[in-house]
Structure formats: structure tokens, C-alpha cells
N, C-alpha and C positions, 0 to 999 in steps of 0.2 A: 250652403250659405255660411256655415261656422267657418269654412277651411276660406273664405271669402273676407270675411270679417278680421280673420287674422294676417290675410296676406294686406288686408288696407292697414291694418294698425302697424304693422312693418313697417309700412313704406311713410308713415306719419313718423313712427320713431327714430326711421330713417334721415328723412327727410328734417327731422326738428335736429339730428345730431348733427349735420352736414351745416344746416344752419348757424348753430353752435359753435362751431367749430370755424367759421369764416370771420362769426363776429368779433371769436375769442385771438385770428390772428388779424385782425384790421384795429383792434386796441391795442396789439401789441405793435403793431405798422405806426399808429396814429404815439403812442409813446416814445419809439425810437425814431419819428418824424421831429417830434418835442425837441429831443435831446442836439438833436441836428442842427434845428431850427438856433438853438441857445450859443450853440457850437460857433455858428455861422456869424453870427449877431456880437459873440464875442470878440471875435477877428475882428469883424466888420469895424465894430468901436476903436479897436486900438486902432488898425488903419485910419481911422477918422481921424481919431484926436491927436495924431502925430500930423505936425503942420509942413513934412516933409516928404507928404504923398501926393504923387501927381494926379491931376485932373483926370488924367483916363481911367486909372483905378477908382477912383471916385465914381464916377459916373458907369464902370462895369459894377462897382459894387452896390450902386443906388438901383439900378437896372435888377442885381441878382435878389434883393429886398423887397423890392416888387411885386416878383412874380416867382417868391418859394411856393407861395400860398397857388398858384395858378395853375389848374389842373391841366389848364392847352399848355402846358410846357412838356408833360410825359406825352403825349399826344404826338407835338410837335416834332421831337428828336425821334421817335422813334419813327413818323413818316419819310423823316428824312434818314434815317439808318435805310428804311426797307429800300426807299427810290436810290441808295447809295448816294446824295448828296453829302453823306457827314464822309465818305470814303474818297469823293471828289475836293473836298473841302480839304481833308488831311493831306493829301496827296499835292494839292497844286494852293494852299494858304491864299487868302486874299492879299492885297495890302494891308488894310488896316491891320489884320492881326501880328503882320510881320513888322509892325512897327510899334504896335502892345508889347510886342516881344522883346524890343529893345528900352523902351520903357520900364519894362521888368526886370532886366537885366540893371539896369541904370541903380536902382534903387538896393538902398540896404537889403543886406542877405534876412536880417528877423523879417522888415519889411514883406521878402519875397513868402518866406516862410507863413506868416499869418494870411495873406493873400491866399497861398496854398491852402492852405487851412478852411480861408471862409469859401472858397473854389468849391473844393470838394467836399463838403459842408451842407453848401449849399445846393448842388447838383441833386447830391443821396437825400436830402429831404424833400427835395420837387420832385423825387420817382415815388415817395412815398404819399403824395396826393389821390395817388388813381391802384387801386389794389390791384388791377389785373395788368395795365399797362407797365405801373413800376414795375410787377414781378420781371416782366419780359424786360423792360430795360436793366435792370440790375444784374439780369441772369447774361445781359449782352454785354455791357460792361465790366461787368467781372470772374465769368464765368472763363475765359480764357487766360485772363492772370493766374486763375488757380492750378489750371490744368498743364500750363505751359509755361516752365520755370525758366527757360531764355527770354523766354515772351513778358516774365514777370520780372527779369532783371533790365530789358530795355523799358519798362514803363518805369521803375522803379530809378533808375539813372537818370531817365529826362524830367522825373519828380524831382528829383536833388538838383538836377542844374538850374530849376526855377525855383525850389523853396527848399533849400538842403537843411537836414535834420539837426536842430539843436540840441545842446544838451541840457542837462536840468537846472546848471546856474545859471544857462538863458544866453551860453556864449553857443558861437557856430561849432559844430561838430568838425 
């Protein structure tokens, strides 16, 4: 009965650590969600208050404001990773995106830049809505940039052709 009593208190102290321990990385998720979120909202503003941003960025970034907060958005992309939709999508573009495309193109390089900015901003704080979903999209997303440094200089080049790196007194790189 003793050797009983200890093996349940284990699995309590166990059990209360592992608890611990989920809630202490979903505040640190929900902080660097924060940071995201401020990140995003930053961009966002400047693109607003310049009266030289086209409608469609507008309306992609009214869209991305929406729904940081929206937990069906890790949900979403990751149904579509698994059914290969997002791999269909990259592969054969719709229209509409190929003509976002040129739209972005069109506009000032800081422009493209804070675009970039409130983009991927805003993506890394909607995986941070759902703890077990973000982990798996974040780990799909970026898990292969780390690992594969061709792999990490073609993401990193098609970065710079849409929002290429400034420098610190704010001219293009």
C-alpha cells in the first residue's frame, strides 16, 4: 500500500511538472506572439499612412489584421500543407497573386520592405495562436531553411527581390 501511495504521488508530481512546464512555454508563445503582433501593426501603420500604397496592399493588410487573432488560420494552412494545396498553389500561382506580384514590384523598395516586414510579422504571430498547431507549422516553415543552406539562400534571394534589406539610415541596401 506504501510502495502504492508513492508511485501515485510520482505520477501527481509528474504530472503537476509537465503542466508547468506547457504553461510556462505558452506565456513565453503568448509574449513572443505580443512582440509579433506590435511588429506587424508597426508596418502596417506606416504602409497606411503613406498615401502612396496601392489598394491591394491595403486590403491584404486589412485582411492580415483581422485574423492575427484567429486561431482557423494555423488550422487552415496547415490542412492545406498536409492535402498539398499550398504546394499546388506555389507550383502553378493563381492570377490574382501574379498580379500582387506586380503591384509589389511597382511600388517603393522601403514600401516593399515594410510590406515584408508586416507579411512575415504577421504569419509568425497567427502560428502562435494554437500551441500545438503553431509548433508544427513553424517547425514546417522553417525547419528546412535551417537545415538546408541552398535551400536558405533561394528563400533568402526571393526575400530581397520583394522587400530587399535596408540599411540603418533607412536608404536601400
Amino acid at each position: 500500500m506504501i510502495i502504492l501511495s508513492w508511485v501515485l504521488a510520482g505520477a501527481v508530481a509528474a504530472l503537476a511538472y509537465v503542466g508547468w512546464r506547457v504553461l510556462k512555454r505558452r506565456s513565453h508563445h503568448l509574449d513572443l506572439m505580443m512582440d509579433l503582433r506590435d511588429e506587424f501593426f508597426k508596418a502596417a501603420t506606416a504602409l497606411i499612412s503613406d498615401d502612396e500604397t496601392p489598394e491591394a496592399v491595403l486590403v491584404r493588410l486589412e485582411f492580415m489584421a483581422e485574423n492575427i487573432d484567429n486561431p482557423r488560420v494555423g488550422r487552415s494552412i496547415l490542412v492545406a500543407a498536409l492535402s498539398g494545396r499550398l504546394r499546388e498553389m506555389a507550383e502553378h500561382p493563381p492570377r490574382e497573386f501574379s498580379q500582387f506580384m506586380m503591384v509589389l514590384q511597382e511600388m517603393r523598395q522601403e514600401m516593399r520592405h515594410q510590406f515584408g516586414i508586416a507579411s512575415a510579422t504577421g504569419l509568425l504571430a497567427a502560428t502562435y495562436m494554437n500551441i500545438w498547431i503553431g509548433s508544427i507549422l513553424r517547425r514546417m516553415l522553417l525547419f528546412s531553411v535551417r537545415k538546408n543552406e541552398a535551400q536558405a539562400e533561394l528563400v533568402a534571394s526571393s526575400i530581397n527581390k520583394i522587400c530587399p534589406p535596408m540599411q540603418h539610415d533607412g536608404a536601400a541596401a
